[in-house]
C-alpha positions as CSV (number, residue, x, y, z in Angstrom):
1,X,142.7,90.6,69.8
2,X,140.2,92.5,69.1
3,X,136.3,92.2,71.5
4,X,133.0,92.8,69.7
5,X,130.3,92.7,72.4
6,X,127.1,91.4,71.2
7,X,124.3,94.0,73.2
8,X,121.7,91.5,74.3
9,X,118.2,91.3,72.5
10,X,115.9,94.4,74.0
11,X,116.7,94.3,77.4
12,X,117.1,91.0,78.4
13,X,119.2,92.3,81.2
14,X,116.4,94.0,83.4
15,X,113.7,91.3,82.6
16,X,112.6,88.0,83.9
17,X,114.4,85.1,82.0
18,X,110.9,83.2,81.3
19,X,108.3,85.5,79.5
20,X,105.1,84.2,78.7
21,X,104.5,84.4,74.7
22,X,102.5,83.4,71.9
23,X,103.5,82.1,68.7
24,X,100.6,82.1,65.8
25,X,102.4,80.3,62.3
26,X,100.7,80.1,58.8
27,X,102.1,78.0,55.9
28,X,102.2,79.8,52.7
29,X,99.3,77.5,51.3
30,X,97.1,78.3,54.3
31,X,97.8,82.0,53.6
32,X,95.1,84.0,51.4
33,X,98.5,85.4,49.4
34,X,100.9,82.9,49.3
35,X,103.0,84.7,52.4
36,X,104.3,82.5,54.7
37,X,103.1,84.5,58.4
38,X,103.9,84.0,61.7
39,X,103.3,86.5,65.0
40,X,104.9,87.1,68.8
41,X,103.0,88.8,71.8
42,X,106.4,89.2,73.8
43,X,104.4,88.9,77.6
44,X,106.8,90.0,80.5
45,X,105.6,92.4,83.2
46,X,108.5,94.6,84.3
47,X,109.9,95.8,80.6
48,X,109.6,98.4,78.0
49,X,109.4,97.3,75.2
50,X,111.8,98.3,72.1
51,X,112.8,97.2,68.3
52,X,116.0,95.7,67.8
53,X,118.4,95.9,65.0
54,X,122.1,94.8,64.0
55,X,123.4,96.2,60.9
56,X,124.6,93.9,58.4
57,X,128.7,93.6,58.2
58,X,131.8,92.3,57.4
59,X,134.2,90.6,59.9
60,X,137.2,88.7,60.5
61,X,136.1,85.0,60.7
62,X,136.9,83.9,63.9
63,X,136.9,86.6,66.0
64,X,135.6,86.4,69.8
65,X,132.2,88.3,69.9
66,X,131.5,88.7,74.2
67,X,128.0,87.1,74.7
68,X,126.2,88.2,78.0
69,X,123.9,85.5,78.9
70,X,121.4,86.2,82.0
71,X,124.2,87.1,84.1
72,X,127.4,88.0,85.5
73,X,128.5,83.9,85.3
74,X,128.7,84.7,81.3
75,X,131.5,87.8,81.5
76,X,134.7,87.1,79.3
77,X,133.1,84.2,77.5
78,X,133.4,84.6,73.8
79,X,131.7,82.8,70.1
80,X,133.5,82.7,67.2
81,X,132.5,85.7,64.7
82,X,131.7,84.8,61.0
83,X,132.4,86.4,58.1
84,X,129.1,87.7,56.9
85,X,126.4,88.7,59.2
86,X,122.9,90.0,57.8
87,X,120.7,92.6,58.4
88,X,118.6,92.4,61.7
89,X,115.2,94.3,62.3
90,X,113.8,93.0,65.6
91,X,112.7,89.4,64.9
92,X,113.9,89.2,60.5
93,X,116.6,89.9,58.5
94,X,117.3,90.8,55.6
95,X,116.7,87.2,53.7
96,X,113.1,87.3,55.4
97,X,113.8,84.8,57.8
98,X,112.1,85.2,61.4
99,X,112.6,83.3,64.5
100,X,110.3,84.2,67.6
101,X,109.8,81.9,70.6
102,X,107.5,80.9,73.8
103,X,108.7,79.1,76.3
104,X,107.7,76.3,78.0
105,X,109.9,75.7,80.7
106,X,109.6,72.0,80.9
107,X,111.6,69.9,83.3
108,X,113.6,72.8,85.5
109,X,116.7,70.0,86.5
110,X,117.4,69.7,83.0
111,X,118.6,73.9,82.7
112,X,122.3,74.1,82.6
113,X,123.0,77.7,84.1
114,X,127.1,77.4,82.9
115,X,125.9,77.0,79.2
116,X,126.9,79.8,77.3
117,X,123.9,80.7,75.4
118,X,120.4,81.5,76.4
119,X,117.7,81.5,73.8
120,X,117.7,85.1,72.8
121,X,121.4,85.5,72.2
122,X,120.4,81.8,70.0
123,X,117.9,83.7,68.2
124,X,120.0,86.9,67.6
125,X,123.1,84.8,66.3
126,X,120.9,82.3,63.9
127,X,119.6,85.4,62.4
128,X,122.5,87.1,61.7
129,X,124.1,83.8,60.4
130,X,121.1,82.3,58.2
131,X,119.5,83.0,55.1
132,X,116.9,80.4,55.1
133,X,114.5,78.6,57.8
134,X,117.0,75.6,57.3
135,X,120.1,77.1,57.7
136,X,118.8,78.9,61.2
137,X,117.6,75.4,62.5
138,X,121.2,73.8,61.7
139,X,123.0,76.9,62.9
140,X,121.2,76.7,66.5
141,X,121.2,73.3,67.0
142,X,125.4,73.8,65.9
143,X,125.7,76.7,68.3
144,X,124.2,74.8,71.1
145,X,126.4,72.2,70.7
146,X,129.6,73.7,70.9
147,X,129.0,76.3,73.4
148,X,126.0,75.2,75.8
149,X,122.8,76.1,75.8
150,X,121.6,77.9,79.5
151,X,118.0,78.2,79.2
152,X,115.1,76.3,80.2
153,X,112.3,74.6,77.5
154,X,111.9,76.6,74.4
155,X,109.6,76.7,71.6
156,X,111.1,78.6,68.3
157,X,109.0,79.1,65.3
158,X,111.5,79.7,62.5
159,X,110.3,81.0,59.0
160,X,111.5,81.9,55.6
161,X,109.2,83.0,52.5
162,X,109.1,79.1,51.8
163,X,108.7,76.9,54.7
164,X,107.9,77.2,58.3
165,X,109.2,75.3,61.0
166,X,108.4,74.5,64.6
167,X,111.7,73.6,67.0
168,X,111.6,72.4,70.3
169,X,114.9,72.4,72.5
170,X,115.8,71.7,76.3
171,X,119.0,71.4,78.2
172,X,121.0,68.2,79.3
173,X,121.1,68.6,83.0
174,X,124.0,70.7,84.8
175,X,127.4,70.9,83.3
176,X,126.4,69.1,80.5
177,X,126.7,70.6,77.1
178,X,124.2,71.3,74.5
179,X,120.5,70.2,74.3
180,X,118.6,68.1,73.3
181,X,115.8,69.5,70.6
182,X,113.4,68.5,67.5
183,X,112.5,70.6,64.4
184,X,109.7,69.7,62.2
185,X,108.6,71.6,58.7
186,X,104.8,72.4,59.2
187,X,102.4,71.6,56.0
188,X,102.0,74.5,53.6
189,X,98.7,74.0,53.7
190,X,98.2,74.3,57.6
191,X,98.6,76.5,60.8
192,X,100.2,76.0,64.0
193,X,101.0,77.9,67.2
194,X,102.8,77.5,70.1
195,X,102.2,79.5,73.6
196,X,104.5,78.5,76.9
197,X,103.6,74.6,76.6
198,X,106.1,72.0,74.8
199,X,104.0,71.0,71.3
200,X,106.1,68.3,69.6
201,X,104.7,64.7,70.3
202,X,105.5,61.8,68.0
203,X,107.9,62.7,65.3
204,X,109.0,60.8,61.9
205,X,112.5,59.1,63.1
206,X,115.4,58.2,60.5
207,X,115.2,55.6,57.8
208,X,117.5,54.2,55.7
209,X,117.7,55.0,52.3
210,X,114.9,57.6,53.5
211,X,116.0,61.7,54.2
212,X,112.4,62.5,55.1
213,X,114.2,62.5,58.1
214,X,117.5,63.3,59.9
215,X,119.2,63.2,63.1
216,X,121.8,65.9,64.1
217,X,124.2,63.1,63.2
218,X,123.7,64.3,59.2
219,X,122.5,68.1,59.6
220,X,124.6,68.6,56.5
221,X,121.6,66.7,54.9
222,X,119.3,69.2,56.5
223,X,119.1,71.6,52.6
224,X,117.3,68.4,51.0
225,X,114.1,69.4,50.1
226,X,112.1,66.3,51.5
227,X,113.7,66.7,54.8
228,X,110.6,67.4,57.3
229,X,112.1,67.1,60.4
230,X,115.3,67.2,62.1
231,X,116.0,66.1,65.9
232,X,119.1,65.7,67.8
233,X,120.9,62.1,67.9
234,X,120.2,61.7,71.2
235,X,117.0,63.3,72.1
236,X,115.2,59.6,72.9
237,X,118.4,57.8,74.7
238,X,119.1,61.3,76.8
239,X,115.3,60.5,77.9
240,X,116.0,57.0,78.5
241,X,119.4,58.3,80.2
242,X,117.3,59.9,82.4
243,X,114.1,57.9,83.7
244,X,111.6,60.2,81.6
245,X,110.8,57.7,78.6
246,X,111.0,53.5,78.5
247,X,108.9,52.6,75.6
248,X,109.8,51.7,72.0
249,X,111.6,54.6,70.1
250,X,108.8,54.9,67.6
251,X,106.1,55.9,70.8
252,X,108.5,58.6,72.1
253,X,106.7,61.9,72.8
254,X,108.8,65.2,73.2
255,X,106.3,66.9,74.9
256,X,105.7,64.1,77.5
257,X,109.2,63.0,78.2
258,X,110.7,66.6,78.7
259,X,107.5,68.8,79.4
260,X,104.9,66.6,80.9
261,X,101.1,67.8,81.2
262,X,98.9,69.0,84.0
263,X,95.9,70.9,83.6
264,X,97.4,74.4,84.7
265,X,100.2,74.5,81.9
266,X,97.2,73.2,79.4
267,X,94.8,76.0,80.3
268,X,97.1,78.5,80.1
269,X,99.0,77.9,77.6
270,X,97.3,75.5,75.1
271,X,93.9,77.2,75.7
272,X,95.5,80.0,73.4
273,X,96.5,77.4,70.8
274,X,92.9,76.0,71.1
275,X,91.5,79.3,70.8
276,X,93.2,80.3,67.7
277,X,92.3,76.8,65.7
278,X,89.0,77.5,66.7
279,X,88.8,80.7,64.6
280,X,89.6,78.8,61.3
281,X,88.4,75.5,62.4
282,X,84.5,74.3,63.1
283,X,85.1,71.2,64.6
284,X,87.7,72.2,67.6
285,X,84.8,71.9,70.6
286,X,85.9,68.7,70.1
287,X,89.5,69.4,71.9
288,X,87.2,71.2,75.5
289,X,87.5,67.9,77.5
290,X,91.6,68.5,77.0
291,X,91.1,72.0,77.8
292,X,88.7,71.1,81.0
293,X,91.1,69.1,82.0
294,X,90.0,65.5,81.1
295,X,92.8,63.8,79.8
296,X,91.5,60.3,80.0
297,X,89.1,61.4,76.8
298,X,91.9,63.5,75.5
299,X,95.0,64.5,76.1
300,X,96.7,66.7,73.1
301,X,95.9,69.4,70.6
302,X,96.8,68.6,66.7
303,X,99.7,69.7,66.3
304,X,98.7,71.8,63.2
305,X,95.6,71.7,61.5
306,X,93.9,72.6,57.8
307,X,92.3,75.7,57.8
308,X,88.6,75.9,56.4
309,X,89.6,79.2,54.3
310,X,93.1,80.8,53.9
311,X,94.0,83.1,56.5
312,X,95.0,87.1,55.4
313,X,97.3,89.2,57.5
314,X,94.6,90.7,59.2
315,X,93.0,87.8,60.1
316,X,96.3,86.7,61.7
317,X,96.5,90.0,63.5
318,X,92.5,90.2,64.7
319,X,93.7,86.6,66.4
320,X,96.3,87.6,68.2
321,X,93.9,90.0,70.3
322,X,91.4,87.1,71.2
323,X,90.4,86.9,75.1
324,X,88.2,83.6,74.4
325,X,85.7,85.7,73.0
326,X,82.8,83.2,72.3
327,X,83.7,80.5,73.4
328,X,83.2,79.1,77.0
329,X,86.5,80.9,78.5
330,X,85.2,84.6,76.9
331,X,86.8,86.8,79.4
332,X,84.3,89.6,78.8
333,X,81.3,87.4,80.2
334,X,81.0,87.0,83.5
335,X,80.7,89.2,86.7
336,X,84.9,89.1,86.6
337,X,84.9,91.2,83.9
338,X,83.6,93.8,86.1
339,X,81.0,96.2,85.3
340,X,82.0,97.2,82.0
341,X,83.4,93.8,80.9
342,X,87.1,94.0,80.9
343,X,89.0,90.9,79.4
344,X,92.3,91.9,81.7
345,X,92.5,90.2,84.8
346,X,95.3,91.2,87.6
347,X,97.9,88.9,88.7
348,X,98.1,86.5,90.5
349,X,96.9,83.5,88.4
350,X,95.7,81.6,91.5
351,X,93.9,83.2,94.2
352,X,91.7,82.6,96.7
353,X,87.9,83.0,98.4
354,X,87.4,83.8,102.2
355,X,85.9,80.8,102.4
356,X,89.2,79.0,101.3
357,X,88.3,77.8,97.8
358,X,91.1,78.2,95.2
359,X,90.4,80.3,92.2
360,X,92.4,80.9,88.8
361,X,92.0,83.1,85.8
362,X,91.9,82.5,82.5
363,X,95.5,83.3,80.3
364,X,94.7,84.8,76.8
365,X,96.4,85.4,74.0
366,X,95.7,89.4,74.2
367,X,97.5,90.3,77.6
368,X,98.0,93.6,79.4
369,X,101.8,92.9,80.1
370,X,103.1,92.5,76.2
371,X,105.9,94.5,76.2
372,X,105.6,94.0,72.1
373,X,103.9,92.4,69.6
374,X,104.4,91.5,66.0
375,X,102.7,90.0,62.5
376,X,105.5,88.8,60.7
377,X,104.9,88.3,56.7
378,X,107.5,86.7,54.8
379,X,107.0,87.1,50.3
380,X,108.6,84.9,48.2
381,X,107.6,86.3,44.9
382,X,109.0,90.0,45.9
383,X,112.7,91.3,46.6
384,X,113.9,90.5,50.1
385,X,114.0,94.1,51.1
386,X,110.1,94.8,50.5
387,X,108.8,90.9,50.9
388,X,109.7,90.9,54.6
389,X,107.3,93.1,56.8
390,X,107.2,92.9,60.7
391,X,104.3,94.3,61.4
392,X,105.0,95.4,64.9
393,X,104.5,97.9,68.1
394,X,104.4,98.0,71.7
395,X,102.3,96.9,74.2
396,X,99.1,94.8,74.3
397,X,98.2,93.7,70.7
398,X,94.6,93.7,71.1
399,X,95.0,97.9,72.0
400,X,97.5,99.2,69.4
401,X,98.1,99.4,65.5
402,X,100.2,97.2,63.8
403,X,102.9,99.2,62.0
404,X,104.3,97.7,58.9
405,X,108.2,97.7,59.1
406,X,110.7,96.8,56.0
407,X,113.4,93.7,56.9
408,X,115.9,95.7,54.9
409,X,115.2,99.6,56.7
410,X,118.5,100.5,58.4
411,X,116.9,102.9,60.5
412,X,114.9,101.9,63.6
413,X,112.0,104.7,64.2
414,X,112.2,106.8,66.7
415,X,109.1,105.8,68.8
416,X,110.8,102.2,68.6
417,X,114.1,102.8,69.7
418,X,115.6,101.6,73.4
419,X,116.4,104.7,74.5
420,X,113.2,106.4,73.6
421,X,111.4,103.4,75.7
422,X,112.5,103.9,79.2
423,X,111.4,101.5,81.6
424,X,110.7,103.6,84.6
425,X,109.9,107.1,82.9
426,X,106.9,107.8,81.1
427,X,107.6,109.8,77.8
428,X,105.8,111.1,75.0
429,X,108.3,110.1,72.2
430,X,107.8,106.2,73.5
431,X,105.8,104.0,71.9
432,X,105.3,101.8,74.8
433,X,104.1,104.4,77.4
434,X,102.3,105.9,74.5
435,X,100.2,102.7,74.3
436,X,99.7,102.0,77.5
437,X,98.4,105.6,78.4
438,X,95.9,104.9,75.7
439,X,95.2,100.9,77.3
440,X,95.0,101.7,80.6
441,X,92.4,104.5,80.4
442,X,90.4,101.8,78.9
443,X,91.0,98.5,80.5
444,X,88.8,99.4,83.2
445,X,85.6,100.6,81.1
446,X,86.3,98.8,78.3
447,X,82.9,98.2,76.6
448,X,82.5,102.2,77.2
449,X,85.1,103.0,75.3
450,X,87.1,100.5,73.1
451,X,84.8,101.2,70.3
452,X,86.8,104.7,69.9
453,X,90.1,102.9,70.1
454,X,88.8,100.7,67.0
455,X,88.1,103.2,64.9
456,X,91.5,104.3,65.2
457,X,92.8,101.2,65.3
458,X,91.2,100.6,62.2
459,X,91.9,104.3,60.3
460,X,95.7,103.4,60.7
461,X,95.9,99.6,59.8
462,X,93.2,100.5,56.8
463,X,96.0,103.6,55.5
464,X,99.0,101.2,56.2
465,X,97.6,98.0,54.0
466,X,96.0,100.6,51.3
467,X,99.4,101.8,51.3
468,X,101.3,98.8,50.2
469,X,100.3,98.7,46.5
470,X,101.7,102.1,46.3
471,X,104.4,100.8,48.3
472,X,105.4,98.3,45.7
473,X,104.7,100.3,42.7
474,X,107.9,103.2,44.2
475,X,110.0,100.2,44.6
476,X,109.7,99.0,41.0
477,X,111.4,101.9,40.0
478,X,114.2,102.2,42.1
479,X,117.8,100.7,42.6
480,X,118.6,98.9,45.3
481,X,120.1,101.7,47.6
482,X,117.2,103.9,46.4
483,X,114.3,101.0,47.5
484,X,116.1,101.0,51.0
485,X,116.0,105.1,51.2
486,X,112.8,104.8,50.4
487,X,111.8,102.0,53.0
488,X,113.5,103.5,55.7
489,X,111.2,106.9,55.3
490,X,108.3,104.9,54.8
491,X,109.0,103.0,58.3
492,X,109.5,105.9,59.8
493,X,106.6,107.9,58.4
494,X,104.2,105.1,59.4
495,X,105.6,104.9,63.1
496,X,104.8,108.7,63.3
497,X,101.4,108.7,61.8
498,X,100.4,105.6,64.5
499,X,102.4,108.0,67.3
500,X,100.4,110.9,66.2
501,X,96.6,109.3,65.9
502,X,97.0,107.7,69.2
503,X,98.1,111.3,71.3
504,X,94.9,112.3,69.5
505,X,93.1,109.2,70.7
506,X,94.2,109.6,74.3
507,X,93.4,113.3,74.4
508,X,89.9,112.9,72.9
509,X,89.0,109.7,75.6
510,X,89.8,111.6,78.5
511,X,87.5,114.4,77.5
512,X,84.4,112.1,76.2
513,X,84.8,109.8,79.1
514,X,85.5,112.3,82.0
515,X,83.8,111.8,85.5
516,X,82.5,108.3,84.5
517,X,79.9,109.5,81.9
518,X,80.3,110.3,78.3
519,X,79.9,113.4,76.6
520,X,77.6,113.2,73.3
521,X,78.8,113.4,69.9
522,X,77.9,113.7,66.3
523,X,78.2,110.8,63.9
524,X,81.9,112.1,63.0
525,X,82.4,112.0,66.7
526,X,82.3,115.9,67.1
527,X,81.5,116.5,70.8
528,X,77.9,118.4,71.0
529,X,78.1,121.6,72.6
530,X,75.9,119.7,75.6
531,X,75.1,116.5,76.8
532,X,76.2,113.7,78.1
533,X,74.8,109.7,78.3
534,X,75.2,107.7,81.3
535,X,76.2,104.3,80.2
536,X,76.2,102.1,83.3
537,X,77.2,98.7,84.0
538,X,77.0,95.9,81.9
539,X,74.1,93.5,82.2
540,X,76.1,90.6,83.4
541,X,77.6,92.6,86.6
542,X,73.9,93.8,87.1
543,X,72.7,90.1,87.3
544,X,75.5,89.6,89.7
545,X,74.8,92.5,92.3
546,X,71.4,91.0,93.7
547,X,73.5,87.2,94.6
548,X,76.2,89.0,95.8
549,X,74.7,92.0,98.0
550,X,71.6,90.5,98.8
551,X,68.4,93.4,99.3
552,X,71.0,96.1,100.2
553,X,70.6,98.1,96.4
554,X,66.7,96.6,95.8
555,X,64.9,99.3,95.1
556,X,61.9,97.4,96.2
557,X,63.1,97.2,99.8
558,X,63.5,101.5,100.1
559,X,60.0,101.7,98.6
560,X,58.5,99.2,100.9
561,X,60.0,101.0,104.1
562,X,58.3,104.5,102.3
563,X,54.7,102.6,102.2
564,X,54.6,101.9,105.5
């Protein structure tokens, strides 16, 4: 019998099992073009990050494919193969349908480590197996069932160029197969997110004579257009089952029976939600007390919300490299942004004073240990093979480029690929180490010098969204085969130009910037022949030194001792 191993997602293998990730998702009404949008800051310290891709193929039906979970446990345990699988570019195939994730951990006793699959190997196979947002919630929720389901809570957003989707989805307790889970279609005309904290309170439950909505009981149902949510048959008595839930059915909460609040997972998780509302929202300083901490005057986030203006695909990216930035968590205010306001913090979260008080730090959405990050845009008005874009590269999203990346391109480019991404190696072909060379000669004067990352930032994502009308204009002449040519150099071309400009960029910071002072330049940014400026610290450090070190740097004090 013949063995086709499924190679895990990235490298699942030499990375933590729980990352810490964002999930931003934009209904195609909510959108300034009618794209449905969704993004992923894949946060994991210890990981390089790469682009995955599975070529689409044919295959005996039926045929064992070896899955490696987490772990040796998982060796010579096998899923049935299907005849058809799709093209795969990182997080999209080729029908533009995306799944990303966050997770949210939830109640720990309820992970079944003998279960077969673990979410990214659920993710990879949905994708392969699904060509809309539907069909992927039906074929993980079928998957789980039959052959276990071995990680902890999950959040999923799952898109097509129609719908979006938000899926929720925990285990039943040791040795005991499946999950439980809930999938609800988010309004066209709204946004959501999701980042390491369960989101899915109340949910519409089954009516007769109503398909609005369905248990797992009838997922064949699940194609009917006014089906808006889905949940498994047994997702309120498993909660009963299990001491977490005893009120009437219509009062059940997801998020309280299987990931219950406190204010550390709420500030560091749903702070990011909060934060990204707030951008397209006026009225969300009305969710702080939650945020604070005071869930007697409130104690959730909307779900989704309206936006005040439809969002464009740079708006979506510009909010996935928020820090709090005006508002009263802005990481760059305070004397812990050091003297040159830095939004990255070290870990640990919690730490603490000589004097024994406990501290913590805030959690972003931009973080130093992405090991990638993506803006997914999904088209329905254009071919599959152009409409899908993952917009993607590696490292922290608030310090790289965006590269635009076709669903249908066969080739992954070289800056993207595994092997070029070495986890314990620096190299100039990688992406990753590319990036952070760039980052983390800048994390620690930031305000000195991430205006010269922006304008690069900005010259590259300005070329690669110029680009696109061009873009569509080449396809519109071309066959099939020809369009995926073409989109596979224009992929690659783009991931060059980013690799190129940002070698530039890190040779050119370390000369202006050298010695801690900063060599003048003309308003191209042509170094003059001499000169230099002497920056300094930010005002906010400087009002700190005086509380902090007393009289010792008062220049007062030295001239006092001169006088007399």
């Amino acid at each position: 019998m013949k063995k086709i191993t499924i190679l895990l997602l990235l490298v699942v293998l030499l990375i933590p099992q729980s990352w810490a990730c964002t999930n931003l998702i934009v209904g195609k009404k909510a959108s300034a073009d009618g794209s449905v949008m969704c993004t992923y800051n894949c946060d994991g310290f210890g990981f390089a990050g790469s682009l995955f891709y599975s070529p689409a193929s044919r295959h005996t039906a039926g045929e064992p494919i070896a899955i490696h979970g987490w772990g040796p446990s998982h060796e010579g345990r096998f899923v049935d193969q299907v005849a058809y699988t799709y093209n795969v570019v990182g997080f999209m195939n080729d029908q533009q349908v995306t799944i990303v994730e966050s997770t949210f951990d939830g109640r720990l006793e309820l992970q079944n480590r003998d279960g077969l699959l673990d979410y990214f190997s659920l993710m990879r196979l949905a994708l392969q197996r699904s060509a809309t947002a539907r069909q992927a919630i039906a074929c993980m929720a079928q998957l789980v069932e039959r052959y276990g389901y071995n990680s902890t809570g999950e959040s999923f957003t799952i898109c097509d160029p129609n719908e979006a989707w938000i899926m929720e989805m925990i285990g039943k307790g040791a040795s005991q197969q499946g999950a439980v889970w809930v999938a609800l279609r988010i309004p066209d005309d709204c946004i959501c997110a999701h980042a390491n904290l369960s989101r899915i309170r109340q949910f519409p439950l089954e009516q007769k004579r109503s398909y609005r909505s369905i248990s797992s009981k009838h997922l064949q149902q699940i194609d009917r257009p006014e089906v808006e949510c889905v949940y498994a048959a047994d997702v309120i008595t498993m909660a009963r089952e299990q001491g977490f839930f005893s009120g009437k059915d219509e009062d059940f909460s997801f998020r309280d029976a299987y990931c219950p609040i406190d204010f550390e997972n709420v500030r560091y998780a749903d702070a990011r939600v909060w934060s990204f509302f707030r951008h397209h929202r006026s009225d969300m300083d009305q969710y702080l007390p939650y945020i604070e901490g005071h869930f007697e005057q409130c104690d959730h986030l909307p779900l989704w919300v309206k936006p005040e203006k439809p969002l464009t695909l740079r708006d979506l990216q510009h909010d996935m490299r928020d820090h709090f930035e005006g508002t009263p968590l802005d990481m760059t205010s305070d004397m812990t942004a050091g003297p040159w306001g830095m939004p990255i913090r070290p870990l640990p979260m919690h730490y603490r004073a000589s004097d024994g008080t406990d501290l913590y730090r805030e959690r972003p959405i931009a973080t130093q240990q992405s090991g990638f990050t993506m803006t997914c845009q999904m088209r329905s008005w254009l071919p599959n093979d152009v409409g899908g874009v993952t917009w993607f590269n590696c490292d922290d999203a608030d310090m790289v480029a965006y590269v635009p990346l076709y669903c249908c391109i066969t080739q992954v480019p070289d800056p993207f690929r595994q092997e070029n991404n070495p986890r314990n190696e620096f190299s100039f072909e990688s992406a990753f180490w590319m990036n952070n060379w760039v980052a983390n000669m800048i994390y620690p004067r930031y305000s000195m010098m991430i205006g010269d990352l922006r304008i690069a930032q900005r010259e590259l994502e300005d070329y690669y969204f110029a680009d696109q009308d061009s873009v569509l204009a080449a396809i519109a002449l071309l066959t099939p085969a020809d369009r995926q040519s073409y989109l596979n150099k224009k992929s690659i071309d783009y991931a060059t130009r980013m690799m190129q400009r940002w070698d530039r960029l890190a040779k050119y910071l370390i000369v202006k910037y050298n010695d801690q002072v900063q060599k003048r330049v003309d308003e191209q940014g042509n170094f003059q022949r001499w000169g230099y400026e002497t920056p300094g610290y930010n005002q906010s450090f400087i009002d700190a030194i005086v509380p902090a070190t007393g009289n010792r740097y008062k220049l007062e004090q030295v001239i006092e001792r001169r006088e007399r």
